[in-house]
N, C-alpha and C positions, 0 to 999 in steps of 0.2 A: 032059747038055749044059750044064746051070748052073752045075752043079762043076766045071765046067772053064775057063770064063770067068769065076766068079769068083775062082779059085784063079790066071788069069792077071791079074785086074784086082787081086787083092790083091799078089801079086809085083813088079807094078810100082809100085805106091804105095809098096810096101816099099823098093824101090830106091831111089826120086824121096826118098820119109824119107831115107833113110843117107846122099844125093848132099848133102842141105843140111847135116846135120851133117858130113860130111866139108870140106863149102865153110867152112860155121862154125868149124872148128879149123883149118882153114888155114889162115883170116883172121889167126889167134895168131903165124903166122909166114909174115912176108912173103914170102920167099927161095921159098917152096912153095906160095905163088899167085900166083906170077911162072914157076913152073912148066906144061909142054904140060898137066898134069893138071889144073892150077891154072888154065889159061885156059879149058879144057875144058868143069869142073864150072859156073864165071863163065858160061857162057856158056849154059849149060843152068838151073841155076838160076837166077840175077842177078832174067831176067824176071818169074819168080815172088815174089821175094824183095822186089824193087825198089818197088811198088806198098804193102806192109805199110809200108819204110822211109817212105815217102813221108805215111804217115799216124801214126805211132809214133814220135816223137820220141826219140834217146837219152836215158836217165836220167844225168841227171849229165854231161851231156856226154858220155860215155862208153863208159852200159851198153847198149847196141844191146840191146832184148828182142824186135823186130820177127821176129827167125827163130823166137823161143818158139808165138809167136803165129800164125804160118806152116804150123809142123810143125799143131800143133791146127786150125787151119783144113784142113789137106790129108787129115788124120785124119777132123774132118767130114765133106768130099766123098767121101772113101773109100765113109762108111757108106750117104750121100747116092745114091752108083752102085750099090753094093749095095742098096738099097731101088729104086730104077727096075730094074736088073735083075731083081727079084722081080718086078715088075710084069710084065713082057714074057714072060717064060719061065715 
């Protein structure tokens, strides 16, 4: 039973990872997050993402590293839900 919920609880962090780097290279080209895919991922990610921006100032005006910072944070909780699930099962 734990192999199986954790095998689902890692598949979807897996996703929720590749939705922000997919949002993040969009961002490289506006025309494709102006896209339904491009409003889509915004809308799913944004919230998550939004909160780092808010704290994380660009470097230079420019280098947005708040999704760096994101991904590793979502990595932590990952391992975070994996450790509470050891506990209960």
């Amino acid at each position: 039973m734990l192999a199986e919920i954790v095998t689902i609880v890692h598949y979807l962090f897996q996703i929720y990872f590749y939705m922000i780097i997919v949002y993040v290279l969009m961002s490289w080209l506006p025309n494709l997050q102006e896209s339904f895919i491009g409003e889509l991922l915004g809308k799913l990610v944004e919230p998550y993402l939004s909160p780092f921006r808010r704290f994380i100032p660009p470097i230079m005006g420019m280098l947005d590293i708040s999704p760096i910072i994101a991904l590793f944070v979502l990595q932590f909780a990952e391992q975070g839900v994996y450790a509470i699930l050891r506990l209960f099962f």
